[in-house]
TORMARRO-415775 format. One line per field, with one value per atom (N, C-alpha, C, CB): residue number from 1; residue in one letter; atom name; x, y, z. Coordinates in nm, 2 decimals. Glycine has a CB too. Example, Ala and Ser with C-alpha at 12.3 -4.5 7.8 and 13.67 -1.06 7.14 Angstrom:
n	[1:1:1:1:2:2:2:2]
res	[a:a:a:a:s:s:s:s]
atom	[N:CA:C:CB:N:CA:C:CB]
u	[1.32:1.23:1.32:1.13:1.28:1.37:1.29:1.41]
v	[-0.57:-0.45:-0.33:-0.45:-0.22:-0.11:0.00:-0.06]
w	[0.78:0.78:0.78:0.90:0.71:0.71:0.79:0.57]
END
This chain:
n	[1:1:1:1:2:2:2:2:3:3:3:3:4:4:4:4:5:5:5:5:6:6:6:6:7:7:7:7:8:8:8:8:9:9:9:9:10:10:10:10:11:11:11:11:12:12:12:12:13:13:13:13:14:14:14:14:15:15:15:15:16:16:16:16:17:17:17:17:18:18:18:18:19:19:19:19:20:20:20:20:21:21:21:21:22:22:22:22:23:23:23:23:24:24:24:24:25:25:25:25:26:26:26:26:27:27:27:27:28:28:28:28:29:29:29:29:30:30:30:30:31:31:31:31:32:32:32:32:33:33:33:33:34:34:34:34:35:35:35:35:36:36:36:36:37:37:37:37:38:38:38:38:39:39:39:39:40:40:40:40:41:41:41:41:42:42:42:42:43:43:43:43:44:44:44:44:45:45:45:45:46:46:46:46:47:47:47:47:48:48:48:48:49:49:49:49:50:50:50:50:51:51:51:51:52:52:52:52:53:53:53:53:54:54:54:54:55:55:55:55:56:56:56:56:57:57:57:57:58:58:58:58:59:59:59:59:60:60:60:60:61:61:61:61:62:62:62:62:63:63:63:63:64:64:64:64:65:65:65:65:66:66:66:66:67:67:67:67:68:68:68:68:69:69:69:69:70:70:70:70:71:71:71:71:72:72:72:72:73:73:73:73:74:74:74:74:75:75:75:75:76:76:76:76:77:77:77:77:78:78:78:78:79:79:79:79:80:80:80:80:81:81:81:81:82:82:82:82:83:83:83:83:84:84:84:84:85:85:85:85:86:86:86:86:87:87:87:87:88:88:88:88:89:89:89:89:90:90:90:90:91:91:91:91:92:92:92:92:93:93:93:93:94:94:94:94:95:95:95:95:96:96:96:96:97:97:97:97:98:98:98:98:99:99:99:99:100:100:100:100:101:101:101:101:102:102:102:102:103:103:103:103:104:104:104:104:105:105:105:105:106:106:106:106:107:107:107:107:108:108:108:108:109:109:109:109:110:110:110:110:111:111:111:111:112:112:112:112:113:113:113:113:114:114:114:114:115:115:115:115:116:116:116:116]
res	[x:x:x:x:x:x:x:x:x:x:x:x:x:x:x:x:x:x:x:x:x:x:x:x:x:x:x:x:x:x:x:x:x:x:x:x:x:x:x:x:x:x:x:x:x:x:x:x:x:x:x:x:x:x:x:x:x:x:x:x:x:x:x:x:x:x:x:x:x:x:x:x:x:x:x:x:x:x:x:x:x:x:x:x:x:x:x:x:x:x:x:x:x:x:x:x:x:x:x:x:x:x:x:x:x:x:x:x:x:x:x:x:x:x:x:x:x:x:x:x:x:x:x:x:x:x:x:x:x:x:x:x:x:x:x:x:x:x:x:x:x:x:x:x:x:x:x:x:x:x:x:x:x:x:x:x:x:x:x:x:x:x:x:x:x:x:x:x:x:x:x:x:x:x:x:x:x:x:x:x:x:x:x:x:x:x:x:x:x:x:x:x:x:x:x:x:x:x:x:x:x:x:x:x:x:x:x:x:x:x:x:x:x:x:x:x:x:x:x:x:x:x:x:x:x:x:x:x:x:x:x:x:x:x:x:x:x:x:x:x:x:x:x:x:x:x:x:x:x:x:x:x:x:x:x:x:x:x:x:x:x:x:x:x:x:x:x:x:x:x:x:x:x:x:x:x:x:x:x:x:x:x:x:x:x:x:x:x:x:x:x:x:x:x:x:x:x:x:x:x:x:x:x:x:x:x:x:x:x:x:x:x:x:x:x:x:x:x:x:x:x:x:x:x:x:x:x:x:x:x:x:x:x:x:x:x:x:x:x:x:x:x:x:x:x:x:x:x:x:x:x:x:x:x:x:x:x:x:x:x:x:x:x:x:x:x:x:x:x:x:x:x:x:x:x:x:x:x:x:x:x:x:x:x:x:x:x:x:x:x:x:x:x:x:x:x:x:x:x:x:x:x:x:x:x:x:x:x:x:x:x:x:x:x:x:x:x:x:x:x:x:x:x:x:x:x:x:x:x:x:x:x:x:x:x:x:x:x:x:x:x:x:x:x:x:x:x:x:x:x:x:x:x:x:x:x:x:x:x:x:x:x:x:x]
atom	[N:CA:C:CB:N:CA:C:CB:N:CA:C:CB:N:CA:C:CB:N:CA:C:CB:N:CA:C:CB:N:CA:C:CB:N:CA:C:CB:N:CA:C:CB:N:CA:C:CB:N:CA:C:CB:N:CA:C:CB:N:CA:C:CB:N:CA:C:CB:N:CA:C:CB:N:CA:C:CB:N:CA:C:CB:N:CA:C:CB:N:CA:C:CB:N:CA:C:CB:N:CA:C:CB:N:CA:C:CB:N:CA:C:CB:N:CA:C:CB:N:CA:C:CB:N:CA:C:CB:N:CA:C:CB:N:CA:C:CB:N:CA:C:CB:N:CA:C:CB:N:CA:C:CB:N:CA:C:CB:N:CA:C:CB:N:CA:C:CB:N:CA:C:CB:N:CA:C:CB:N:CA:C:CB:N:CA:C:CB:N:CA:C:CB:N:CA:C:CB:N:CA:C:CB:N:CA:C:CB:N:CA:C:CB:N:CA:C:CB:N:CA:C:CB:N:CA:C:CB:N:CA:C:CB:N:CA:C:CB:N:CA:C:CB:N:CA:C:CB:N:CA:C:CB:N:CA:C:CB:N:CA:C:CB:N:CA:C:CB:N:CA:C:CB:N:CA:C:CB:N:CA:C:CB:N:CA:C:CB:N:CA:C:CB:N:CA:C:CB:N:CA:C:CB:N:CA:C:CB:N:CA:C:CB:N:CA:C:CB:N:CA:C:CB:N:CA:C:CB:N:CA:C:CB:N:CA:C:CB:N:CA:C:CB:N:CA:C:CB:N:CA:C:CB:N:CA:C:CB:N:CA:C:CB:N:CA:C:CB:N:CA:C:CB:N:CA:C:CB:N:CA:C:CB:N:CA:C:CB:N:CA:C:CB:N:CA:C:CB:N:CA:C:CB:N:CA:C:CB:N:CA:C:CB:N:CA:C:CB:N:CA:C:CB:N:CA:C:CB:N:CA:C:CB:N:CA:C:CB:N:CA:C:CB:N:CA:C:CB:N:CA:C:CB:N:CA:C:CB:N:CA:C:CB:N:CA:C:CB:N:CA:C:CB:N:CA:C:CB:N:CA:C:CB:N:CA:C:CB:N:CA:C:CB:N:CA:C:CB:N:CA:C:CB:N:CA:C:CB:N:CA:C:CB:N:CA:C:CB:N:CA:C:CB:N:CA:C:CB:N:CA:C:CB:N:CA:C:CB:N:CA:C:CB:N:CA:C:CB:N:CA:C:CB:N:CA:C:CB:N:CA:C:CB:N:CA:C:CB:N:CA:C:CB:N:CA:C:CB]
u	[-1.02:-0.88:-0.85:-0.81:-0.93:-0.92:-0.92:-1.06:-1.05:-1.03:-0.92:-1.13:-0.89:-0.72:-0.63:-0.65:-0.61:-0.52:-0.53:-0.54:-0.70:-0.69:-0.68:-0.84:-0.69:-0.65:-0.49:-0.72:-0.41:-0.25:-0.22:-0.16:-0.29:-0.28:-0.30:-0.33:-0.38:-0.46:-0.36:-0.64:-0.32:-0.19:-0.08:-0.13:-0.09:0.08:0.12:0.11:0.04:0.04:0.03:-0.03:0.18:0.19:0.04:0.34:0.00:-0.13:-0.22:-0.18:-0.30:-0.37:-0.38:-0.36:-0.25:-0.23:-0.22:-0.08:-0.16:-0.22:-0.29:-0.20:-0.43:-0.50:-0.60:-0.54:-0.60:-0.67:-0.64:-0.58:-0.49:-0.47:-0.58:-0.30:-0.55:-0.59:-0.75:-0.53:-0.81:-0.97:-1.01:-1.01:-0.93:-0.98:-0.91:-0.95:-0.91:-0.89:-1.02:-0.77:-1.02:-1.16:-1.23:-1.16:-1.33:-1.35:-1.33:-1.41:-1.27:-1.23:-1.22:-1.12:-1.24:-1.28:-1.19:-1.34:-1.19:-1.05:-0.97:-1.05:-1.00:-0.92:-0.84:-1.01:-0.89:-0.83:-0.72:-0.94:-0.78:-0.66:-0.55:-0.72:-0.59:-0.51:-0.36:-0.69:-0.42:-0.33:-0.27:-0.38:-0.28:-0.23:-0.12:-0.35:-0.17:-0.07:0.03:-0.12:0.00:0.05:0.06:0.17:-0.01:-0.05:-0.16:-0.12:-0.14:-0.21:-0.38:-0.07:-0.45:-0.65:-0.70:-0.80:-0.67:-0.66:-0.64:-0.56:-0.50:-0.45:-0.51:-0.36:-0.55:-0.63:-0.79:-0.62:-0.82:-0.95:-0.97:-0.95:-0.89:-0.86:-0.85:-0.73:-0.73:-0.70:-0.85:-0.63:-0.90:-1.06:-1.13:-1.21:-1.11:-1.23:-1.20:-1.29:-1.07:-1.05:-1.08:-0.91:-1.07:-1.10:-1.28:-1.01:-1.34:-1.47:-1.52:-1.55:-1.49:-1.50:-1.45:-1.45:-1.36:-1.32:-1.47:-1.10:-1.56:-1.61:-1.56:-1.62:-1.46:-1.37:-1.38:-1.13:-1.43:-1.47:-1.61:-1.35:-1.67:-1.79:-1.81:-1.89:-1.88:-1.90:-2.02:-1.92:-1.98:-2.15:-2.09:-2.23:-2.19:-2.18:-2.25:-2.27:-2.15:-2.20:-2.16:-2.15:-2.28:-2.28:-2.18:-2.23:-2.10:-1.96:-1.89:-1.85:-1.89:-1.75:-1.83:-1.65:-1.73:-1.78:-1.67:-1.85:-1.70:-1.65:-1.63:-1.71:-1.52:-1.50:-1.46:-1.42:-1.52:-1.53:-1.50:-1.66:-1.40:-1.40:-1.44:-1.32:-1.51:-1.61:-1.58:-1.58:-1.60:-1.58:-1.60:-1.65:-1.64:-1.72:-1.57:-1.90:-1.46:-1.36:-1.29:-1.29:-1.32:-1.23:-1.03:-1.29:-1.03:-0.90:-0.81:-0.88:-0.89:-0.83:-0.82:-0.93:-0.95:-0.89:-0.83:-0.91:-0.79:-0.72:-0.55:-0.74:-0.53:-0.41:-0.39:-0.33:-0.49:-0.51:-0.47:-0.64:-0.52:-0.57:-0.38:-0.76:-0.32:-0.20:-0.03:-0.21:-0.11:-0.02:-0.03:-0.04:-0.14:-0.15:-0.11:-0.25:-0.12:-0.01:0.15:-0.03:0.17:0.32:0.35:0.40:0.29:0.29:0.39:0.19:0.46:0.61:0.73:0.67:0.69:0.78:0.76:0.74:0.67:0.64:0.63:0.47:0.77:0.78:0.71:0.87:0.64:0.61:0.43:0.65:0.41:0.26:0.23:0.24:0.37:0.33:0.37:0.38:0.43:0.40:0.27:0.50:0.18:0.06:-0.06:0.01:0.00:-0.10:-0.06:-0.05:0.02:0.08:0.00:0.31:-0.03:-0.07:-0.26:0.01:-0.25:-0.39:-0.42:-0.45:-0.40:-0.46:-0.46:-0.35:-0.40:-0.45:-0.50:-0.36:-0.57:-0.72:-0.83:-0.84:-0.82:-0.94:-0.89:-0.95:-0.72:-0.67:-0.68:-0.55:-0.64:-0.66:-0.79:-0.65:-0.87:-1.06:-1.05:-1.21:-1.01:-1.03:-1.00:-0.96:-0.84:-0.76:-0.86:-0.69:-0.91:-1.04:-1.17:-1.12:-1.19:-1.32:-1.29:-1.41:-1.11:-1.12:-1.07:-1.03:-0.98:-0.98:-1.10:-0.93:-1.22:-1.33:-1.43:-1.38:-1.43:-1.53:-1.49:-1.58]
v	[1.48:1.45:1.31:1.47:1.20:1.06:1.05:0.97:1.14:1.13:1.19:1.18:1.26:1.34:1.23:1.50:1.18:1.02:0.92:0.93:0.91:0.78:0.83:0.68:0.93:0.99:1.02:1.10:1.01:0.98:0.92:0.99:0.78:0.64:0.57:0.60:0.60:0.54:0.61:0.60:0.74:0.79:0.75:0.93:0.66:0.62:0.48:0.56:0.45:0.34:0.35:0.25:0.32:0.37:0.32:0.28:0.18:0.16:0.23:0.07:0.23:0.35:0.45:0.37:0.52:0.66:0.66:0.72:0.58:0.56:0.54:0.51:0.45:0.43:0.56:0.29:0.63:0.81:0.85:0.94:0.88:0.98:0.97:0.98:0.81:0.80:0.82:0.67:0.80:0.82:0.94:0.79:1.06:1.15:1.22:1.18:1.16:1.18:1.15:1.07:1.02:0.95:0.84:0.92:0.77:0.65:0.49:0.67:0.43:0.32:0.22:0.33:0.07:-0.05:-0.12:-0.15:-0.26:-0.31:-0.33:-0.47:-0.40:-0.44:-0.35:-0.46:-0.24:-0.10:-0.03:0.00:-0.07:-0.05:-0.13:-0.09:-0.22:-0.39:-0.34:-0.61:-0.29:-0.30:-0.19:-0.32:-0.05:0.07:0.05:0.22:0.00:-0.01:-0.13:0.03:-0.21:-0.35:-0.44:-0.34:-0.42:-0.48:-0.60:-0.37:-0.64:-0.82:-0.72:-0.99:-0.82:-0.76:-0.78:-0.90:-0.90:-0.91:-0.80:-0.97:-0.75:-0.60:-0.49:-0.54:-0.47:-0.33:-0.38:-0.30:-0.48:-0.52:-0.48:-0.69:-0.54:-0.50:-0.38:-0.55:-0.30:-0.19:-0.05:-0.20:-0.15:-0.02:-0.06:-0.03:-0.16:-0.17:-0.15:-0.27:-0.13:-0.02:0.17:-0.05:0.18:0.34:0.29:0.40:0.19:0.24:0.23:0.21:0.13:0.16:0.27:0.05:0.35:0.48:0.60:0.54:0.52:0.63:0.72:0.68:0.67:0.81:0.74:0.84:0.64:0.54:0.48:0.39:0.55:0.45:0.40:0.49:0.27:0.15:0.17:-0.01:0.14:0.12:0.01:0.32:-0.03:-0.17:-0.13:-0.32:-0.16:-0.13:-0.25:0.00:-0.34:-0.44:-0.56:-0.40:-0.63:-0.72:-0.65:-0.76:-0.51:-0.46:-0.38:-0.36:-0.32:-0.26:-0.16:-0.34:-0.02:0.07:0.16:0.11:0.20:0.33:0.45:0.30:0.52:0.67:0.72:0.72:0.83:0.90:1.03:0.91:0.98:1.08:1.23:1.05:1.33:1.48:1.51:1.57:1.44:1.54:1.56:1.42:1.47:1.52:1.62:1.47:1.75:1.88:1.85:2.00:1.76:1.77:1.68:1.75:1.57:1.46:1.53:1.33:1.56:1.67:1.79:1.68:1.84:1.93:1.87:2.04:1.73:1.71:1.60:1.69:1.55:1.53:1.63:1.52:1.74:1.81:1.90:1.93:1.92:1.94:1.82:1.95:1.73:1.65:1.65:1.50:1.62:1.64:1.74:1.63:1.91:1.97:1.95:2.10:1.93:1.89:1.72:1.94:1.69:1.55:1.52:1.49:1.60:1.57:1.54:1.68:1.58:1.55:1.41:1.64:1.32:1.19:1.09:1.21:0.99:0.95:0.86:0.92:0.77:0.66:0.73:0.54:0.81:0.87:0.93:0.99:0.96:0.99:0.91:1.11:0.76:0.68:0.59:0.61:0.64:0.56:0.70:0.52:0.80:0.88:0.81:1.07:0.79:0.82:0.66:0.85:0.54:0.43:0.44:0.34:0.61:0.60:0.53:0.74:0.61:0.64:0.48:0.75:0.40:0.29:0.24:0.20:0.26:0.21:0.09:0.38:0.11:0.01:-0.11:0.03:-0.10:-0.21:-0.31:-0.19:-0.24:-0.33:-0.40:-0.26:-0.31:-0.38:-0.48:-0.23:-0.51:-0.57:-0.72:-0.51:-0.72:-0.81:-0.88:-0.73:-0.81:-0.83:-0.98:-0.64:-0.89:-0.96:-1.04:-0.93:-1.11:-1.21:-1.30:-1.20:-1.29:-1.37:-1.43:-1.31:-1.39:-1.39:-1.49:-1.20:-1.45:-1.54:-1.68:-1.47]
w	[2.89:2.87:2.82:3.01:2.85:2.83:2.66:2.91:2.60:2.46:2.35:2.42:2.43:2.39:2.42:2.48:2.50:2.49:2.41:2.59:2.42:2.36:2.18:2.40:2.15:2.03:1.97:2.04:2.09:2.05:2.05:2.08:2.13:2.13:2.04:2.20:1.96:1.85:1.71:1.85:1.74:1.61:1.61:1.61:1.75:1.78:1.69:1.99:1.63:1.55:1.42:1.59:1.38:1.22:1.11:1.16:1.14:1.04:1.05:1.04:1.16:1.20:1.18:1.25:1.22:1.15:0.98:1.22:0.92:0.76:0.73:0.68:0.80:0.73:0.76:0.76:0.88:0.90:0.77:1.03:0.75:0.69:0.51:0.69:0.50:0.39:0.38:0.35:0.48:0.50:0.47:0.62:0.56:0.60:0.46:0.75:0.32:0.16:0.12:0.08:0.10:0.08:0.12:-0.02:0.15:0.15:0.10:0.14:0.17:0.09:0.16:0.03:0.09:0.18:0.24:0.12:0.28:0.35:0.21:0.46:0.18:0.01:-0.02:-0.13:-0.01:-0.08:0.00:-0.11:0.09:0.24:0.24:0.38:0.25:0.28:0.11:0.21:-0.02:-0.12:-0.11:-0.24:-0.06:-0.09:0.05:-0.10:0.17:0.27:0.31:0.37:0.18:0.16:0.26:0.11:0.37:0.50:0.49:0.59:0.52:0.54:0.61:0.73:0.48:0.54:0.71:0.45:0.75:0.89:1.03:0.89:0.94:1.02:1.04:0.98:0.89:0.83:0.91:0.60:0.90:0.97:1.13:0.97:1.18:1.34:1.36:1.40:1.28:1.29:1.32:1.16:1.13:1.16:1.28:1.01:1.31:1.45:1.55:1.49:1.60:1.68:1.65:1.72:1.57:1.52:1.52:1.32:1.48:1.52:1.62:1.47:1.69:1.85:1.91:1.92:1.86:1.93:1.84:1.88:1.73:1.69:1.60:1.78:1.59:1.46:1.30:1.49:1.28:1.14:1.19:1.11:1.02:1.00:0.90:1.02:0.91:0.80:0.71:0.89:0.61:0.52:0.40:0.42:0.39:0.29:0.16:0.37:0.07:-0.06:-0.15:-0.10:-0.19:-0.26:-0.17:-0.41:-0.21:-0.16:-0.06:-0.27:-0.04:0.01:0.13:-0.10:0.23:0.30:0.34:0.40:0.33:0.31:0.42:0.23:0.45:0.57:0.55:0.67:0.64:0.64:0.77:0.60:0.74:0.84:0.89:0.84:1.03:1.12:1.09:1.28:1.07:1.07:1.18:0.99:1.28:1.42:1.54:1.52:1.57:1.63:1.60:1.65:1.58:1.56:1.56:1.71:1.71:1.72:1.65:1.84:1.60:1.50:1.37:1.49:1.32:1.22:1.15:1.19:1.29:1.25:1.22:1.36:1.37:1.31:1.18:1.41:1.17:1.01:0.90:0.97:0.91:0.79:0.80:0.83:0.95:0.96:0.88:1.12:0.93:0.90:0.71:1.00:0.66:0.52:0.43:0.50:0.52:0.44:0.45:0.46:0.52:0.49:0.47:0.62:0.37:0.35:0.29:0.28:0.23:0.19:0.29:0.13:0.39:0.52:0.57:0.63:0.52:0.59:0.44:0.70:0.39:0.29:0.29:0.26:0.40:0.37:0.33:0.50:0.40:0.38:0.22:0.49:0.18:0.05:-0.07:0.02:0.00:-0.11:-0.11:-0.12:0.03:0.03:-0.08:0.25:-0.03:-0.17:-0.30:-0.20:-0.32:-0.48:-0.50:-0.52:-0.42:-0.43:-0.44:-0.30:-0.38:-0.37:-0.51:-0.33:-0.58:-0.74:-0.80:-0.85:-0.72:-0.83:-0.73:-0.93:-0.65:-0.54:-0.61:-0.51:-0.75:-0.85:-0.81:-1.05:-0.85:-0.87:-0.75:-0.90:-0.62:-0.50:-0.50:-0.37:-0.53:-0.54:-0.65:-0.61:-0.75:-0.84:-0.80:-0.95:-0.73:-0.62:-0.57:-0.50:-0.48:-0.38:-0.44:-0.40:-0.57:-0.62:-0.66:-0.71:-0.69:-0.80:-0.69:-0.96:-0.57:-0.44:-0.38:-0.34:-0.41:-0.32:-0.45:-0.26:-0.53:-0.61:-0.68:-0.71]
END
């Protein structure tokens, strides 16, 4: 029962819950996060490390960046993932973070030219 809490708890927070939604699309780093949900990197930082400490995000490092993914193994997270994404028209702000997906390069690009 504790992991069914702490799984509402963890949706109850709008970044969070956007940054799932957007994961459980594709993989994508903080940068890419930080630009599509126009949220300060700091946030989206914290943010993922509470979802990996709950286990529902994992990290892998690829070259400069380090990349997160979301877990497949909670059934119950994704289903209401995979619920909430068909009716993604019902949630505006979630479907202007899709429509931001697509220029995902751009936030990375951001990224490399702040950093070097």
């Amino acid at each position: 029962m504790n992991e069914l809490i702490n799984i509402f708890k963890l949706l109850s927070d709008e970044t969070r819950l956007r940054i799932i939604v957007l994961l459980y699309q594709q993989d994508l780093c903080v940068c890419e996060l930080s630009g599509i949900l126009d949220v300060p990197q700091p946030k989206i930082s914290k943010n993922l490390s509470k979802l990996r400490d709950m286990n529902l995000v994992q990290d892998e490092r690829k070259e400069k960046f380090v990349f997160y993914t979301l877990k497949k193994e909670n059934d119950v997270l994704i289903q209401i993932i995979t619920d909430i994404t068909k009716e993604l028209f019902a949630y505006p702000q979630l479907v202007i973070d899709q429509n931001r997906l697509s220029d995902k390069e751009k936030y990375l690009n951001q990224c490399l030219i702040t950093n070097d």
